[in-house]
C-alpha positions as CSV (number, residue, x, y, z in Angstrom):
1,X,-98.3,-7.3,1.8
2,X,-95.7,-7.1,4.3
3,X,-94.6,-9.8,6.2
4,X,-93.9,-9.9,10.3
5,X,-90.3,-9.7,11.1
6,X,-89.5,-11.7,14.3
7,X,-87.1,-9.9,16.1
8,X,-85.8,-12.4,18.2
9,X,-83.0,-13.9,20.5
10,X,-82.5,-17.1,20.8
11,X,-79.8,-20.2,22.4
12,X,-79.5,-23.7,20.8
13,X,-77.7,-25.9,22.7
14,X,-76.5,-29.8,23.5
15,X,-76.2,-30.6,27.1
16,X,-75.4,-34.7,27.6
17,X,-78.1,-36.6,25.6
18,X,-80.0,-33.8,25.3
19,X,-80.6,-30.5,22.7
20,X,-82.7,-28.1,23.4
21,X,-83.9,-24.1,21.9
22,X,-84.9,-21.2,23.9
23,X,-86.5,-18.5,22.2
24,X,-87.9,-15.1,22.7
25,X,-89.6,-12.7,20.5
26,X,-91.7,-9.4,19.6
27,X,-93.6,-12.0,17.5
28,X,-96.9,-13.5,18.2
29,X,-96.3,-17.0,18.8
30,X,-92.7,-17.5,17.9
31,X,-92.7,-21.3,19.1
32,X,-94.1,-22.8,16.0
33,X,-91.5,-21.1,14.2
34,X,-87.8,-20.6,15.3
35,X,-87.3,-23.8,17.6
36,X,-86.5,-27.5,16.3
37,X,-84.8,-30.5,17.7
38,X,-84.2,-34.4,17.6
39,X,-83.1,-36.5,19.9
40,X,-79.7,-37.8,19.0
41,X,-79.5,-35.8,16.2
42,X,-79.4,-32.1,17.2
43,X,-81.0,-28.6,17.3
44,X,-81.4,-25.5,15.3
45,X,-83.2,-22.0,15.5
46,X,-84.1,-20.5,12.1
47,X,-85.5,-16.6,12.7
48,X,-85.3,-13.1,11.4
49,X,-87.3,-13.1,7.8
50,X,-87.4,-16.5,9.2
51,X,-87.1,-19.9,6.9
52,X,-89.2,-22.3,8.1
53,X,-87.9,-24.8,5.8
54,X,-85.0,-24.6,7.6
55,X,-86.0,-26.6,10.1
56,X,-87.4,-30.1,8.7
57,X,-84.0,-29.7,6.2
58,X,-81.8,-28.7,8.8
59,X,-82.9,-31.5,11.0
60,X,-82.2,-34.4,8.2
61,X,-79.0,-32.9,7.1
62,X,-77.9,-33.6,10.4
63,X,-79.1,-36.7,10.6
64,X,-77.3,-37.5,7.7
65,X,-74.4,-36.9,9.9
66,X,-73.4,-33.2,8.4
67,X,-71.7,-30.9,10.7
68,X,-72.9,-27.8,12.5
69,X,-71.3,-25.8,9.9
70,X,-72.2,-27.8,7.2
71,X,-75.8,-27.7,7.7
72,X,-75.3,-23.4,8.2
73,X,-73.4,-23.4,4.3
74,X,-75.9,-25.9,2.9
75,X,-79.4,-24.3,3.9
76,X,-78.2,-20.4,3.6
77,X,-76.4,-21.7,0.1
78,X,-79.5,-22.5,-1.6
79,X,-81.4,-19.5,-0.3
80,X,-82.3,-16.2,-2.4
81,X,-83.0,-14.8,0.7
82,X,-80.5,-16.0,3.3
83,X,-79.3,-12.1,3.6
84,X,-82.4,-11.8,5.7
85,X,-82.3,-14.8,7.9
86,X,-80.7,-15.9,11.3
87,X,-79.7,-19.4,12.1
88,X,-78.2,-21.1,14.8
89,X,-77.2,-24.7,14.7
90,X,-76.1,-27.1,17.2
91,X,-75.2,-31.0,15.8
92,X,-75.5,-34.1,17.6
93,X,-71.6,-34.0,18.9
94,X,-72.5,-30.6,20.0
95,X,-70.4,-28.6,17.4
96,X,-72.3,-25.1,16.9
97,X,-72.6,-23.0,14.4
98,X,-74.7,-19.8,13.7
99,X,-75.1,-17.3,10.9
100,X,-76.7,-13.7,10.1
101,X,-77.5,-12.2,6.9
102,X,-76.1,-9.1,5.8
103,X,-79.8,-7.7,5.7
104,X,-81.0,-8.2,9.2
105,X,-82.2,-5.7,11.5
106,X,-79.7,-4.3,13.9
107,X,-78.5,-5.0,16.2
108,X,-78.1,-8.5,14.7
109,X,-75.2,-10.8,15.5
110,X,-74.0,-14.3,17.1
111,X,-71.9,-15.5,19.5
112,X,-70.9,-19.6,19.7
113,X,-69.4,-21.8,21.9
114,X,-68.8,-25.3,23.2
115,X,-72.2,-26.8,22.5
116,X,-74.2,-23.5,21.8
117,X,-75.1,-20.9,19.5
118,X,-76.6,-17.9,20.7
119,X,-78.2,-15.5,17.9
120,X,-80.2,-12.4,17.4
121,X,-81.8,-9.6,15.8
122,X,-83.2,-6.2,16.0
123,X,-81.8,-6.6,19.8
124,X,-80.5,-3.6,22.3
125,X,-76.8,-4.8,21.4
126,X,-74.2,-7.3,21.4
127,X,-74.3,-7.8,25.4
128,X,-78.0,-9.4,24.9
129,X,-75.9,-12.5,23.3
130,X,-73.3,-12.4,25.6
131,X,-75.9,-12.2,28.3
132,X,-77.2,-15.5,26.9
133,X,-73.5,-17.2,26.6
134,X,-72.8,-16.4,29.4
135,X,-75.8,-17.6,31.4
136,X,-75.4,-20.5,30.0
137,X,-71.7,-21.4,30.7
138,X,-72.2,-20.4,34.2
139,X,-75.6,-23.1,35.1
140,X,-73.5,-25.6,34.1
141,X,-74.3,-28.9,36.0
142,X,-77.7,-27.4,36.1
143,X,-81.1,-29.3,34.2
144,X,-80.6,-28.2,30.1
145,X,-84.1,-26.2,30.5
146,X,-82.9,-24.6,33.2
147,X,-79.8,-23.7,31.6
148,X,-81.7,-22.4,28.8
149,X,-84.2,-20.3,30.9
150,X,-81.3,-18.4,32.6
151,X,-79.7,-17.5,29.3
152,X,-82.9,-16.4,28.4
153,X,-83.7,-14.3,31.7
154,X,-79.8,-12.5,31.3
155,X,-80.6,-11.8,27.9
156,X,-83.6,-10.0,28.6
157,X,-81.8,-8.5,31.4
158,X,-78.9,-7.2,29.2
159,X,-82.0,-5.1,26.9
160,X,-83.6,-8.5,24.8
161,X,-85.5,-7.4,21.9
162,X,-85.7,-3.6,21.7
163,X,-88.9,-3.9,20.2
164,X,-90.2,-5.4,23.2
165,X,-91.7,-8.9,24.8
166,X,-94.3,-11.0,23.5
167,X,-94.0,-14.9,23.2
168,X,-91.3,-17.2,24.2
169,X,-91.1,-20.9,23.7
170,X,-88.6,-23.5,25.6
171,X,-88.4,-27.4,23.5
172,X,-85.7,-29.6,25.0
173,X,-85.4,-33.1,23.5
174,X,-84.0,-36.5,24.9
175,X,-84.6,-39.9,23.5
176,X,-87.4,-42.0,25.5
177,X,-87.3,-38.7,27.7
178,X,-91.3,-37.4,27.5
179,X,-94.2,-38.6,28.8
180,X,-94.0,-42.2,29.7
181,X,-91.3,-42.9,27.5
182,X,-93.2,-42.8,24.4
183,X,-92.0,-39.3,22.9
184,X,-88.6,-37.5,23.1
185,X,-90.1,-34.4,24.2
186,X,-88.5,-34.0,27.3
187,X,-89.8,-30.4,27.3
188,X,-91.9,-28.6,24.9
189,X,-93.8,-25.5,26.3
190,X,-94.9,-22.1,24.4
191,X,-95.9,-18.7,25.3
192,X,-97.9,-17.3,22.7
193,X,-98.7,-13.7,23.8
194,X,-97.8,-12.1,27.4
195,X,-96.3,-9.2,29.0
196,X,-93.1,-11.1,30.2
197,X,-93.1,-14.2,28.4
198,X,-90.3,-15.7,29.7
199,X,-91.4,-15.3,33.3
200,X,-94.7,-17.4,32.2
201,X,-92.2,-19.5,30.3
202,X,-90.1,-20.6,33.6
203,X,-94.1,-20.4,35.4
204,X,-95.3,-23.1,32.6
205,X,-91.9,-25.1,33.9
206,X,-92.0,-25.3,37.2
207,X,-95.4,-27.1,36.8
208,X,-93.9,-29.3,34.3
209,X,-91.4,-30.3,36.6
210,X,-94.4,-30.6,39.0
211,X,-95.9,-33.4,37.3
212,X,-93.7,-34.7,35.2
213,X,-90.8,-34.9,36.6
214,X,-88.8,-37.5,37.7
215,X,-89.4,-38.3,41.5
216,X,-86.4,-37.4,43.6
217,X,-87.1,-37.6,47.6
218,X,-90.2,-40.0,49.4
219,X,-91.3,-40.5,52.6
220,X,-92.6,-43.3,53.7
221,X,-96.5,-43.9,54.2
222,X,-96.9,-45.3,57.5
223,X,-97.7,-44.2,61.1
224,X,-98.1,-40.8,61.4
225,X,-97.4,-40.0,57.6
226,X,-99.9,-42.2,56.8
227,X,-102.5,-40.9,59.5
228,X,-102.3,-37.6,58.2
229,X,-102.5,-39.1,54.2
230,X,-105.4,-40.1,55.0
231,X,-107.0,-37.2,57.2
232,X,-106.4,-35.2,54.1
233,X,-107.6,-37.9,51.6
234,X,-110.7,-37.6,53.4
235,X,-111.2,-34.0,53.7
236,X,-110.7,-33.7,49.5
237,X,-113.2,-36.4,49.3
238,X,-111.1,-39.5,48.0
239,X,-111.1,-41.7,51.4
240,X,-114.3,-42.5,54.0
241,X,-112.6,-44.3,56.0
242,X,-110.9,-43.4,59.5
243,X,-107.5,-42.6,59.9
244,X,-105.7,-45.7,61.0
245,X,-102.1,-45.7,60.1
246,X,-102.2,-48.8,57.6
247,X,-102.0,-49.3,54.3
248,X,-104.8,-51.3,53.3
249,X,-106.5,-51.0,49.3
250,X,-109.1,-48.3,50.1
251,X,-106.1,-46.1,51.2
252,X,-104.5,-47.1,48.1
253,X,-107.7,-46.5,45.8
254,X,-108.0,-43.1,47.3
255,X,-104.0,-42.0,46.9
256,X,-104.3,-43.4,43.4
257,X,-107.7,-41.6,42.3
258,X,-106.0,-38.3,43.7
259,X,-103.0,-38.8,41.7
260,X,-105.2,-39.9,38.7
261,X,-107.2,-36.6,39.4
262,X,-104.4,-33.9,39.6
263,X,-101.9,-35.6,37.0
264,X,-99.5,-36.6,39.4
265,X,-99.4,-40.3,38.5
266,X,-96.0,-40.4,36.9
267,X,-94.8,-39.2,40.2
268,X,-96.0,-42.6,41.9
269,X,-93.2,-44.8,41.9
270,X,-93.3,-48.7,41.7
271,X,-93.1,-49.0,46.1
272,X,-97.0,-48.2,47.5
273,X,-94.9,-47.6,50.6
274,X,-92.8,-44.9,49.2
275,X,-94.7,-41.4,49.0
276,X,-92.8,-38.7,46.5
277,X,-92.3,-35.6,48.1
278,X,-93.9,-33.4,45.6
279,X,-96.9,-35.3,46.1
280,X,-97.7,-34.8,49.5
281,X,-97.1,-31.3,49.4
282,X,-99.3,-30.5,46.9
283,X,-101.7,-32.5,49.1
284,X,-101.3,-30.1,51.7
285,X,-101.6,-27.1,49.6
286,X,-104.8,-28.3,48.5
287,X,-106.2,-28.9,51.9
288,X,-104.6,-25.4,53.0
């Protein structure tokens, strides 16, 4: 029986304390597959007649404290079939380091650079990499995801996988950086089968950001910001009581059960007086 081939392009990268994989493919589900990361430690993308071994050995090598490069010679070394896989690497000093077997699909190729390795296979041609090199370099200063997601976008733009679109998956890690504090997923979202998967990819984002992310810009809850808290507490059925301007514990009850409700409570900050942005406008988007 044959085996799928996931024709894929893909961008492993090191931004500040974090590492992160993008990945798109012709592939059904291609996140359980190409992307893997550790905080502190790095990042690699295994694909093509893809190794999955790759990454759980990849990712101790480098914690052993093996170079990009080494890790690349190591796993492809002690592989029969390493003339049919694709790997990009990226360590925990950001060092990259990619590599494509003589047997992959073309267009197949890499292109590296200063903490990334872009990589891919049966692709429209070498500008899909540079699309995604490229991208990347120029969203500097940006969020890694976002980063990621436009090197993703421009290599889809430059002709992605000729084969087509199908999943995409975006994992970004940074220590203490996920939910709570309690995981290192920063970022860890899939697209298992859709028409433009990286579209629904940067979707599946922007409502990660929504509630999970970190809370930038609050306004305060009193007078008339408070008034109008409350009108709309009451109108989504969280508050009974008038509209008076104060903050008193059935205001606070209500702001926290809505919060609680729509899994926006790691956007309440430590300040009952302080209101994030985000949350209030989602309030009003749900009254209308």
């Amino acid at each position: 029986m044959k085996r799928a081939y996931p024709s894929t392009f893909s961008i492993v990268a090191r931004d500040g304390a974090c590492w992160g994989v993008a990945v798109e493919s012709k592939f059904l589900a291609v996140g359980p597959v190409v992307p893997w990361a550790q905080a502190g430690v790095g990042a690699l993308a295994t694909q093509a007649m893809a190794n999955t071994g790759y990454g759980p050995r990849g990712l101790t090598l480098l914690a052993r404290g093996l170079s990009a490069q080494a890790v690349v010679d190591t796993l492809t070394s002690a592989d029969e079939g390493r003339e049919q896989r694709q790997l990009g690497v990226v360590d925990a000093a950001g060092t990259s380091a990619s590599f494509t077997g003589k047997a992959c699909f073309d267009w197949a190729g890499s292109l590296t650079g200063e903490g990334y390795a872009c990589q891919g296979n049966i692709l429209a041609g070498q500008a899909v990499v540079q699309g995604l090199a490229e991208a990347f370099e120029q969203s500097a200063g940006k969020p890694l995801a976002e980063r990621l997601i436009a090197a993703l976008r421009a290599g889809q733009a430059a002709g992605g996988d000729k084969r087509g679109q199908q999943s995409a998956a975006l994992l970004v890690v940074k220590e203490k950086g996920g939910y709570g504090g309690y995981t290192d997923h920063l970022v860890n979202l899939r697209v298992d089968d859709h028409p433009a998967p990286i579209e629904e990819l940067a979707r599946l984002y922007g409502l990660q950001q929504l509630y999970f992310g970190q809370t930038s810009e609050t306004v305060n809850l009193e007078g008339g910001t408070l008034v109008s808290v409350q009108t709309m507490l009451n109108k989504l059925g969280y508050y009974d009581g008038t509209a008076h301007g104060h903050l008193d514990e059935p205001t606070q009850r209500a702001l926290d059960a809505f919060c609680g409700t729509e899994n926006l409570e790691m956007r309440q900050g430590e300040d009952p007086y302080k209101l994030d942005v985000e949350i209030l406008t989602f309030m009003q988007n749900r009254v209308g």
